[in-house]
C-alpha positions as CSV (number, residue, x, y, z in Angstrom):
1,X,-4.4,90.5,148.8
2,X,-5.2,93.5,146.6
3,X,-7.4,92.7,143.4
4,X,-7.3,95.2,140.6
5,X,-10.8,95.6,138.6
6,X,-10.9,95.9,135.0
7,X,-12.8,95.8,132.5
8,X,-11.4,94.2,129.2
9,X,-12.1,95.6,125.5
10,X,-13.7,92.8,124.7
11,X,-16.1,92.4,127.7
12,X,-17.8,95.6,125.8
13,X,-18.9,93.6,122.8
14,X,-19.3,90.3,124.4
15,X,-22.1,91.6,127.0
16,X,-25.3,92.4,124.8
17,X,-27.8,93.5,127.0
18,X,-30.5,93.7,124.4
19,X,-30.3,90.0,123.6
20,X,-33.7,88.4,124.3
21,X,-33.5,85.9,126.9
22,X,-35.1,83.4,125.1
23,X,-32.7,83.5,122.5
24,X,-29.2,83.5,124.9
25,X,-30.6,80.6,127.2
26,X,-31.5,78.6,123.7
27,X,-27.6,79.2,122.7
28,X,-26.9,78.2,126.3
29,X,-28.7,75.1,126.5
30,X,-26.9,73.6,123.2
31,X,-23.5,74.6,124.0
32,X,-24.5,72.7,127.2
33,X,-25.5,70.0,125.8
34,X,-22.5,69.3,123.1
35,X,-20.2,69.8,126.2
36,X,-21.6,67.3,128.1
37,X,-21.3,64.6,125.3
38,X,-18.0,65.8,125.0
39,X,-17.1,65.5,128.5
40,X,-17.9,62.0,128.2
41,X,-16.5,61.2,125.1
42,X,-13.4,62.3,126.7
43,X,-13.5,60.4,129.6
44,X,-14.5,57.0,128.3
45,X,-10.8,57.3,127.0
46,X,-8.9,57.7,130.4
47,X,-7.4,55.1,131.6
48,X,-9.0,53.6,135.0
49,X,-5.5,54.0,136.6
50,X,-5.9,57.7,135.7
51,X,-8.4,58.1,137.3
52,X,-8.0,56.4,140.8
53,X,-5.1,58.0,140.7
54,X,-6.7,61.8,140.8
55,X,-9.0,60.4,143.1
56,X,-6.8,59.2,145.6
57,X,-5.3,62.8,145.7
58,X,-8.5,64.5,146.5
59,X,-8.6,61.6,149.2
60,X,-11.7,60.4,147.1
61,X,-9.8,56.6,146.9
62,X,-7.9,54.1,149.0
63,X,-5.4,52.2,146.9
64,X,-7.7,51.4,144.0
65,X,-11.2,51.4,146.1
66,X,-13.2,54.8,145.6
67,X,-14.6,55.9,149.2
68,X,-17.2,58.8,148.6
69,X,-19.9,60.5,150.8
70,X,-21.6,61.1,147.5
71,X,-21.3,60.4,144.2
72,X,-21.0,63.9,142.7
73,X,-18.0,64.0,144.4
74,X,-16.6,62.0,140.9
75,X,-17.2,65.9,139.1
76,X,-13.7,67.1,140.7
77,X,-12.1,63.9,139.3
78,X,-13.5,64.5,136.4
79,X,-12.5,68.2,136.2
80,X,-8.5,67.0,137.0
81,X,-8.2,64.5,134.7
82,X,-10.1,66.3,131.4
83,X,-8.5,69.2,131.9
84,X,-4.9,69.1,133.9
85,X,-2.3,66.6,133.5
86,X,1.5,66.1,135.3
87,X,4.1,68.3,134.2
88,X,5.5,66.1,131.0
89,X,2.2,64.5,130.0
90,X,-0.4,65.4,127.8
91,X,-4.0,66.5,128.7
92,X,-6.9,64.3,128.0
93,X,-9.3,66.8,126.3
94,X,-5.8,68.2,123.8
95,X,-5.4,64.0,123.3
96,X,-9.2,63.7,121.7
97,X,-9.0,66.8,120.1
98,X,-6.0,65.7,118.1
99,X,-8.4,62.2,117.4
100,X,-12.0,63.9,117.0
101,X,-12.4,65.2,113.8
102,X,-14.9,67.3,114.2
103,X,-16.2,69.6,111.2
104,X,-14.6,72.8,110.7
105,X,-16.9,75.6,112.1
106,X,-19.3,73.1,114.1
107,X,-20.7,74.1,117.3
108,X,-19.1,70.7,118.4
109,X,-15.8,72.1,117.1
110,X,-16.2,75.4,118.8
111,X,-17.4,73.5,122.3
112,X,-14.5,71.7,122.0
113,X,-11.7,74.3,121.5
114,X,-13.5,76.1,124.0
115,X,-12.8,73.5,126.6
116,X,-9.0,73.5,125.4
117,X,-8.5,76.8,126.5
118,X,-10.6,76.7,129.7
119,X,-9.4,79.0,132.4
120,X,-9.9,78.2,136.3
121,X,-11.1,80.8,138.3
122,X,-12.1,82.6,141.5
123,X,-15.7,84.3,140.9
124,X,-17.6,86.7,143.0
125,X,-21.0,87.4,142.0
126,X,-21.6,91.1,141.0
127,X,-24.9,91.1,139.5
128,X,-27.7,89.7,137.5
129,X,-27.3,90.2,133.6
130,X,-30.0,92.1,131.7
131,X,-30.5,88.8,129.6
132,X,-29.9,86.0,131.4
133,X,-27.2,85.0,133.8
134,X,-24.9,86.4,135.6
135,X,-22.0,88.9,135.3
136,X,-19.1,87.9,137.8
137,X,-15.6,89.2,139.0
138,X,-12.3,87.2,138.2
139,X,-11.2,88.0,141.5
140,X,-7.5,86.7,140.4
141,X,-7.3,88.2,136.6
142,X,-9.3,91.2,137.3
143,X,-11.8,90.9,134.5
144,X,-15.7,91.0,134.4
145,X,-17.5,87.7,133.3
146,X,-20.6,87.0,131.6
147,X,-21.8,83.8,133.3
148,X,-24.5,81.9,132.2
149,X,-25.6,79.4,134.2
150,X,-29.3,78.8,135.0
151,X,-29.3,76.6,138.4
152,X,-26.4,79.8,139.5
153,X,-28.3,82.4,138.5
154,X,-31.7,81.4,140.2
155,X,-29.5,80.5,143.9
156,X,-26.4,82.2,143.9
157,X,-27.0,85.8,145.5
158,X,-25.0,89.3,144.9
159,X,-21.3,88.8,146.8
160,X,-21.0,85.2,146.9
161,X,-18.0,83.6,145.8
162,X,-16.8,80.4,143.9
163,X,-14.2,78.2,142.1
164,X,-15.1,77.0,138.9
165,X,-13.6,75.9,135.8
166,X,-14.7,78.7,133.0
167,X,-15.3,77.7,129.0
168,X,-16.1,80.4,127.1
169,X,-17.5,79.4,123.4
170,X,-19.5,81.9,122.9
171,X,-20.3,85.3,124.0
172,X,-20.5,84.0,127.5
173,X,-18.9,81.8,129.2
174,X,-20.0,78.7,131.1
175,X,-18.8,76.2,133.7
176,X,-17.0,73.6,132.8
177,X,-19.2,71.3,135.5
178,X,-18.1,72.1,138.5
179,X,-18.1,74.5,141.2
180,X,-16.7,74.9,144.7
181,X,-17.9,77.8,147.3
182,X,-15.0,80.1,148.4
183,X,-14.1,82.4,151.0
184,X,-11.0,84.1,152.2
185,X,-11.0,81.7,155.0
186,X,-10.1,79.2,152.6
187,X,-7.2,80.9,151.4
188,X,-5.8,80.6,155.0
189,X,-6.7,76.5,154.2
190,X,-4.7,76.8,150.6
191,X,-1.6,78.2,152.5
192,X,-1.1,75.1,154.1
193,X,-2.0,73.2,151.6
194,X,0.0,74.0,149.0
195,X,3.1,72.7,147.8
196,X,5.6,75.6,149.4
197,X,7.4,76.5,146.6
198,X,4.2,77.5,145.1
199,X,3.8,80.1,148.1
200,X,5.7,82.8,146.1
201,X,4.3,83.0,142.7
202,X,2.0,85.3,141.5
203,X,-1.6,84.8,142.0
204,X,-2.0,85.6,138.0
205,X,0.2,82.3,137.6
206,X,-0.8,80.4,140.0
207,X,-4.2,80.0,139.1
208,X,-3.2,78.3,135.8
209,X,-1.1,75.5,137.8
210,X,-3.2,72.3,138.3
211,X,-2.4,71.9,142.1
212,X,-4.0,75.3,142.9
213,X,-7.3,73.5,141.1
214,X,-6.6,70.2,142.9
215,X,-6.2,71.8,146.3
216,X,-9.2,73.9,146.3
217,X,-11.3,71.2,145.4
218,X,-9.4,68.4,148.2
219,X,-10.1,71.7,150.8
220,X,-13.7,71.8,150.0
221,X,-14.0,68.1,149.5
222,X,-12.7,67.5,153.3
223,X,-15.0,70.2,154.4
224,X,-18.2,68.3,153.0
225,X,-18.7,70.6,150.2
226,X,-21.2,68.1,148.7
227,X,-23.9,69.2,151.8
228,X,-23.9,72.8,150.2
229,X,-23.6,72.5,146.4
230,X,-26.5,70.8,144.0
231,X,-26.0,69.9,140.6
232,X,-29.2,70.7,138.6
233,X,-30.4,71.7,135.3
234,X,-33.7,73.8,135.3
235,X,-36.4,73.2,133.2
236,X,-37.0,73.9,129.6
237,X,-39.6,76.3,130.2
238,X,-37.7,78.6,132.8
């Protein structure tokens, strides 16, 4: 596969390197916050049926019993079910933002768009922002991103890659919660995986289809990705 870099217009204004670090990890740490409390707002209003159901196709559940190695594993559930839904039905996160009512302008309201219009996304890690975080390589859409993640940007090194889900309600963007390491082994993995009509569509359109998502995530699942991802916040101070 041949990935094109470039460099959007609006990556220009978005990455202000003279922003104080104090300041951008302060803005982090709320947007943070307000999408964690969204996240389980959200979910508290899936149905349980939903839910095995995603779980039984990451071959997280038999029948209606969940069987997990650990119980993190529940963040790629989570992902699916807030954020994808079936061709014909509606996604959870769009069915509480129709509900939420949330104040025109709020950070909650911003979070919360945000997380509509989350993109998933193939990331290789370019360098460390002059601020804080990271700045990253869409390797599928081409485009530089300003990551920032604090437990990423203190353990993930120059040239690693991963799949993450990608809000973006402010200058930067964040993960949507969870992560899965990548390699171009596992596209070999995702070529037998894959439904076989999707071999033939374009990378830049595949990426936005659910079951690319879902098989990533059932790939690294089945290949103990829990023994080599941690979910952690760092302290206030760092």
């Amino acid at each position: 596969m041949a990935f094109a870099l470039r460099r959007d217009n609006a990556l220009a204004t978005e990455i202000d390197s003279s922003s104080p670090r104090d300041r951008v990890l302060a803005r982090y740490r709320r947007l943070r916050e307000i999408s964690l409390q969204l996240h389980h707002k959200i979910l508290d209003r899936v149905s349980g049926d939903a839910f095995v159901s995603q779980a039984r196709r990451l071959g997280l559940a038999l029948g209606k019993t969940l069987i997990l190695d650990d119980i993190d594993e529940l963040n790629y559930v989570n992902d699916l079910v807030i954020y994808t839904a079936p061709a014909g039905r509606s996604r959870a996160v769009d069915r509480y933002a129709r509900s939420a009512g949330l104040a025109a302008g709020s950070d909650e309201a911003l979070v919360l768009e945000a997380m509509r219009a989350a993109r998933f996304a193939v990331l290789v890690m370019e360098r460390r922002h002059e601020a804080a975080g990271l700045i990253a390589i869409d390797l599928i859409r081409g485009n530089q991103v300003w990551l920032v993640d604090m437990g990423l940007e203190a353990s993930m090194p120059e040239g690693a890659m991963l799949a993450t889900r990608l809000i973006t309600p402010d200058r930067f963007s964040m993960t949507a919660g969870v992560l899965a390491p990548f390699d171009f082994e596992l596209i070999v993995d995702l070529s037998a995986e894959l439904p076989r009509r999707l071999l033939d569509v374009e990378l830049t359109v595949l990426i936005d289809d659910r079951r690319f998502a879902e098989t990533i995530y059932r790939t690294a699942l089945a290949d103990g990705v829990m023994d080599r991802v941690a979910y952690q916040e760092l302290p206030q101070d760092w």
